[in-house]
LUMVOLO-603647 format. One record per residue (C-alpha): x, y, z. Coordinates in steps of 0.001 Angstrom, whole numbers, padded with zeros to 6 digits, always signed. Example, Ala and Ser with C-alpha at 12.3 -4.5 7.8 and 13.67 -1.06 7.14 Angstrom:
2
+012300-004500+007800/+013670-001060+007140/
***
This chain:
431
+065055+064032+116736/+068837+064823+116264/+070996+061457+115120/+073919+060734+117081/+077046+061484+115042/+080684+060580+115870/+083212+062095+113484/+086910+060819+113515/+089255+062730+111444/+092779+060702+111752/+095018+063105+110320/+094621+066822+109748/+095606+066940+105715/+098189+069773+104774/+098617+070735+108321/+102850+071737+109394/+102261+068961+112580/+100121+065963+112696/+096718+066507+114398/+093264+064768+114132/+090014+065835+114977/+087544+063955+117234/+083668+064985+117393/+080757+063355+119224/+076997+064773+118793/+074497+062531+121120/+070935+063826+120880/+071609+067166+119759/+074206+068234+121904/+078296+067968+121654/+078922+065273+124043/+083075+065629+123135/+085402+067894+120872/+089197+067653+120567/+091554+069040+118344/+094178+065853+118832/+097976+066879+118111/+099828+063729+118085/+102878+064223+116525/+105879+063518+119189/+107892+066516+120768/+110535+068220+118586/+112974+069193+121740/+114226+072562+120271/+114389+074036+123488/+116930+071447+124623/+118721+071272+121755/+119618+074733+122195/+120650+074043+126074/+124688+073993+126249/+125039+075898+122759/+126603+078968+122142/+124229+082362+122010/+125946+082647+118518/+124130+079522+117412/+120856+080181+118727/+119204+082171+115932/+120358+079894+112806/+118886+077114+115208/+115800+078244+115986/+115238+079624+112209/+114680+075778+111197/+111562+075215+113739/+109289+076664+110859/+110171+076912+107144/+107442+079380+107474/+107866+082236+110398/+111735+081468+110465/+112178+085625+110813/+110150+085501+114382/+111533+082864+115921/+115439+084503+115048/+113691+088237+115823/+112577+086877+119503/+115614+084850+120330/+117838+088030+119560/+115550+090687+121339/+115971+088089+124116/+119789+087771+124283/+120214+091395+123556/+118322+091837+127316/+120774+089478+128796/+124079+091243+127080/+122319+094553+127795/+122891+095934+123758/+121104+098487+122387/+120405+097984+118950/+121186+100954+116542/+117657+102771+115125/+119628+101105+111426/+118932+097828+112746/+115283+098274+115000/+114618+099495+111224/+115984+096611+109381/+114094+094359+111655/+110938+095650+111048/+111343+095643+107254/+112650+091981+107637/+109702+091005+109412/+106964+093062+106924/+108870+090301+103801/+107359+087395+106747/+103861+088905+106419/+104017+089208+103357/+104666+085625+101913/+102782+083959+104902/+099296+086131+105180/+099725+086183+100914/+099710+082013+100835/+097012+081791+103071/+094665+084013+102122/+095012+082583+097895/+096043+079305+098645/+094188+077928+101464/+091468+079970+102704/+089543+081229+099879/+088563+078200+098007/+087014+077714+100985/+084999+080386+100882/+084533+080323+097072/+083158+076606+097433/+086151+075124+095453/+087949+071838+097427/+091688+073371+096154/+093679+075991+095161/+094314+074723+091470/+090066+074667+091284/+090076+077774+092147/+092269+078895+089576/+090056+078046+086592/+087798+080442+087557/+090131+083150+089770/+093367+082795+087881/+094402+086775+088639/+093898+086279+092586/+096013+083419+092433/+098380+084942+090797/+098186+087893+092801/+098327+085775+095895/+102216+084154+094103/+103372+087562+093223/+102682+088851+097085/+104314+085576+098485/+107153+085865+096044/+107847+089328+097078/+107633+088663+100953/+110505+085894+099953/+112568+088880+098277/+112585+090492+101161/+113625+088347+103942/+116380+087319+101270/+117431+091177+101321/+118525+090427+105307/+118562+086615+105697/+120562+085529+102501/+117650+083212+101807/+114051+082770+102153/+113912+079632+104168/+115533+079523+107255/+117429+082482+106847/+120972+083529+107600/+121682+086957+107512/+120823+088179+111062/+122616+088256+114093/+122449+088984+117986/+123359+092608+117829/+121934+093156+114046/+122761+091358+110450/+125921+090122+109214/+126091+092845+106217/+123617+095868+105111/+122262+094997+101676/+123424+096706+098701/+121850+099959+097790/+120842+098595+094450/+118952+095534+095790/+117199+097551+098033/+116041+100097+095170/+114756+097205+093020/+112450+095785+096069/+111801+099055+096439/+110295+099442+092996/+108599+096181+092856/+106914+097508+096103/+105171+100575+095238/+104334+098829+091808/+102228+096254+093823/+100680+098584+096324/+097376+099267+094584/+097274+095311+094146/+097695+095022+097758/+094465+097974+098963/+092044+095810+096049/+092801+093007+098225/+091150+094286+101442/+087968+094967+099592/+088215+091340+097599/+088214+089761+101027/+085749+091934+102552/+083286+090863+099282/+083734+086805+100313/+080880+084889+101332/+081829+084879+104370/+080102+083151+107670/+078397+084691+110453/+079237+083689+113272/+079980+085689+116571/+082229+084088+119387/+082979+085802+122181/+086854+085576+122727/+089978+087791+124675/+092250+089474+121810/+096088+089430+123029/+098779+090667+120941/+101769+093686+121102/+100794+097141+121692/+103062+100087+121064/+101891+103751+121136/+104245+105032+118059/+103492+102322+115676/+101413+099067+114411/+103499+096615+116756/+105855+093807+115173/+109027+093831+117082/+108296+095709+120050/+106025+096890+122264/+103799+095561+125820/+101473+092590+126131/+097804+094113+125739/+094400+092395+126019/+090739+093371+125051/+090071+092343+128454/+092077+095628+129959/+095794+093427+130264/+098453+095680+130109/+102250+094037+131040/+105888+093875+129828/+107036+091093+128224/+108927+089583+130761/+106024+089254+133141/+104297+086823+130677/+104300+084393+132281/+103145+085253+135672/+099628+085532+133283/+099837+082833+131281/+100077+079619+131743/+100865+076419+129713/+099301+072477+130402/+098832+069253+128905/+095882+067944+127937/+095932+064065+127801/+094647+064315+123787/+097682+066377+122757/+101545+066368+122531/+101321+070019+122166/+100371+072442+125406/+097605+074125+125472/+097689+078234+127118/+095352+079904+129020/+095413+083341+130691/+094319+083606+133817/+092444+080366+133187/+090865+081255+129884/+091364+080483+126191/+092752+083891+124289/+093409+084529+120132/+096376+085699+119005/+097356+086807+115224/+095880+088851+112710/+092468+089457+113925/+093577+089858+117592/+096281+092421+116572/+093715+094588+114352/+090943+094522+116892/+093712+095658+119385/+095834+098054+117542/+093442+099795+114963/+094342+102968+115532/+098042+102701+115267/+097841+101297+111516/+098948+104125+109121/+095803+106578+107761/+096228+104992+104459/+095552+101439+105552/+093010+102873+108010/+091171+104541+105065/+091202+101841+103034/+089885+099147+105569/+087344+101251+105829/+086026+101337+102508/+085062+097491+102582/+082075+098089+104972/+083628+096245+108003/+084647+097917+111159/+086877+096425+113629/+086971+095428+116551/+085451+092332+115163/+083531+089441+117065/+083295+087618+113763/+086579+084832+113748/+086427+084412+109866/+086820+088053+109376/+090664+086575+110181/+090951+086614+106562/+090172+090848+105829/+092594+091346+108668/+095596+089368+107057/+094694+091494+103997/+095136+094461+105894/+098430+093302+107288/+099369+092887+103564/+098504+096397+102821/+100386+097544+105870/+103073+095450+105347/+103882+096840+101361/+103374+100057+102921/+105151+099918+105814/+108368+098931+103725/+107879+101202+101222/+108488+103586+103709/+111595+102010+105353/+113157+101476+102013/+112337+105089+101165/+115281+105690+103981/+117393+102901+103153/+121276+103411+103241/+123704+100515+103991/+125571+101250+107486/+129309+100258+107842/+128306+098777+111532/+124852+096641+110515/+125745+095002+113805/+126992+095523+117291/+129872+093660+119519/+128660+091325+121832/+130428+090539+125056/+128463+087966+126728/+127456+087616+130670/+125499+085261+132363/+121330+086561+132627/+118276+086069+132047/+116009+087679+129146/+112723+087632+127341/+111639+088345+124107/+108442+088368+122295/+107316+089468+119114/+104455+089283+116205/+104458+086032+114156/+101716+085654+111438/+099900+083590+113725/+100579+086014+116604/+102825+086507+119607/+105870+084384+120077/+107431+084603+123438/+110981+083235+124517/+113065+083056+127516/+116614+082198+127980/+119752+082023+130713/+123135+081882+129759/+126297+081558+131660/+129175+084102+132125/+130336+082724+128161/+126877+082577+126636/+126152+079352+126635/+122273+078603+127099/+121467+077250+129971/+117590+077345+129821/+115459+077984+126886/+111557+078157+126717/+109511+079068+123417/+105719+079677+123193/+104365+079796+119310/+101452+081178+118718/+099777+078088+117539/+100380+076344+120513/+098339+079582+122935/+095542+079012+120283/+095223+075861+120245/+092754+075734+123314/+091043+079035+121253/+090629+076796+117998/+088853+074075+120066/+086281+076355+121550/+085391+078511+118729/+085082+074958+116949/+082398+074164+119966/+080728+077174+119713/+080937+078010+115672/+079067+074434+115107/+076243+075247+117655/+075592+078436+116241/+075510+076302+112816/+073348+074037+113961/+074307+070387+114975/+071550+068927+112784/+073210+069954+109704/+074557+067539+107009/+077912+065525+107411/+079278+067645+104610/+078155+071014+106066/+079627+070291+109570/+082531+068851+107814/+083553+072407+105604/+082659+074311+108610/+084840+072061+110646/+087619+073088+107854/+087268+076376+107529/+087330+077497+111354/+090202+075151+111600/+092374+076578+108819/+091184+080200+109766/+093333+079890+112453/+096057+079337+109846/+098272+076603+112135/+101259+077067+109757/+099801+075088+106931/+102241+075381+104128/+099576+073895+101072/+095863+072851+101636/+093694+070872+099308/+091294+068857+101204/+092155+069622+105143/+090230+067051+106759/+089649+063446+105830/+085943+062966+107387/+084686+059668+108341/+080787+060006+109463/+079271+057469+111415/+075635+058472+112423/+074151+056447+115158/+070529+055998+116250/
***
């Protein structure tokens, strides 16, 4: 007969938040599961209330040292709805490129730094590195680039500065551009080994059933544009979000949990790929395809070979836009602003970020809402945490449900900046 188990995690090691896990097994059966956020409200959205548009995007850059480019990219394709500006094809451009240096240093951290040891059976990056020293280097030199790049636009790497409602403050020198440019296509080939290097992981099988949501646009793999799709057949602009989904508390957690239409939903890597195959360039495509998997993909830890993709996409997505690159006299556009309402959404590393804002006749904010993608999957991580550790078997050893506890945790990547150990497990076994 199954022992009773109770698992208390208190705090959620190397985790951007503070969160604790809480797990009850009585006589072979999950009697209780929660994913516990605890750390108190931040109150961004009413920080911004009663600011200037101007100041929105430098303010909303500091809610993650780590996706800074999606939160500014949202807020502006919001106001630029309410001031009814039409961004130049320079600056949709620019944007896009901006937002392929975000993949880049955030898909090229996790995958090195925090999943694979996992995978590879090693409790930390550093272990890792006695006997993988090239990935992990590889994995620094991907990250480092993806910082080069948002620097091109932003100024800097963290929290950025360069962009603006209406475009960026100045069009980067030709010269700069060339040398990313160069570094680029030199790490390419890097970049299509890494797919396969995923693909080759250990990595589990488990199946979960689960509703992919992420951007869909018909010309291109969708970053900065494009309509609200689902597996399940949803197909809506982004300003009807959130007639679909909705957003509660949960008595365990200080962050919300979202549904749509009353169930859990992914967002991120694996939802986009499973969603918007066909719209990655023939090159990635081809490449994917050579590591044996096909997508869509039931399997949650194939998370991992999708964010690999994205890397390959994303080096050759802006070798492409730097290909084109000349500096514009007019890298942004006057702004007269009017009292509105607007929405914008767009493709985080973790997946879609959604924001809505009304401003007076002057621009000042007078409402301001902002979904991250962690937050939507939240609920997601919970059940596939249920489901993943009854397909593993609830009999298992401490340890076992302990790693798996880890790993489906940080496949989810819920803007970790550094993992080592990412839960503290303490076991109690009853009966």
């Amino acid at each position: 007969m199954t022992s009773d188990i109770s698992i208390r995690v208190p705090i959620l090691a190397r985790v951007e938040g503070e969160g604790a896990l809480e797990l009850d097994i009585e006589r072979g059966q999950i009697h209780d599961l929660k994913l516990r956020i605890y750390e108190p409200p931040r109150f961004f959205e009413q920080l911004l209330v009663g600011r200037s548009y101007q100041e929105v995007l430098d303010v909303v850059a500091r809610i993650c040292g780590i996706c800074p480019v999606a939160y500014q990219m949202s807020a502006a394709q919001a106001l630029e709805q309410i001031f009814a500006l039409q961004i130049s094809p320079w600056t949709q451009a620019m944007r896009r490129l901006f937002y392929c240096g975000e993949w880049l240093e955030s898909h090229g951290l996790h995958i090195h730094l925090l999943a694979a040891p996992d995978f590879l059976g090693f409790d930390s990056a550093p272990a890792m590195a006695q006997r993988y020293p090239d990935e992990l280097r590889r994995g620094l030199r991907l990250h480092e680039l993806g910082n080069d790049l948002v620097s091109l636009f932003g100024g800097r790497a963290v929290h950025p500065v360069g962009a603006c409602v209406g475009g960026f403050y100045r069009a980067p020198a030709q010269a700069d551009a060339d040398a990313l440019l160069t570094r680029l296509r030199a790490i390419e080939p890097e970049a299509a080994a890494l797919v396969g290097w995923t693909a080759t992981l250990p990595l589990t099988d488990l199946s979960n059933d689960f509703v992919s949501v992420a951007l869909s646009h018909p010309d291109e793999y969708a970053i900065n544009r494009g309509r609200l799709r689902s597996s399940a057949g949803l197909d809506l602009a982004v300003a009807d979000y959130n007639r679909h989904f909705h957003e509660s508390q949960v008595a365990h957690s200080s962050a919300l949990h979202c549904h749509l239409q009353g169930k859990t939903y992914l967002t991120g890597p694996l939802a986009r790929v499973n969603l918007n195959w066909a719209q990655l360039p023939e090159v990635v495509r081809d490449n994917a395809l050579v590591s044996g998997l096909t997508f869509p993909s039931r399997n949650m830890f194939h998370s991992i070979v999708a964010r690999a993709i994205e890397i390959h996409f994303s080096v050759v997505e802006a070798i492409r836009l730097l290909c084109d690159y000349r500096p514009t006299q007019t890298p942004n556009m006057s702004v007269v602003p009017r009292a509105g309402e607007g929405f914008g959404c767009t493709e985080a590393p973790r997946g879609i970020l959604w924001h809505h804002y009304r401003t007076d006749a002057q621009g000042i904010i007078e409402f301001a809402r902002i979904v991250p993608p962690t937050s939507q999957n939240q609920a997601r991580i919970e059940e596939d945490l249920r489901s993943s550790l009854i397909q593993f078997g609830l009999d298992q050893p401490a340890d076992a449900l302990r790693l798996l506890s880890e790993q489906v945790i940080r496949n989810y990547d819920p803007c970790i900046s550094c993992a080592t150990h990412f839960l503290d497990l303490r076991l109690n076994r009853r009966g």
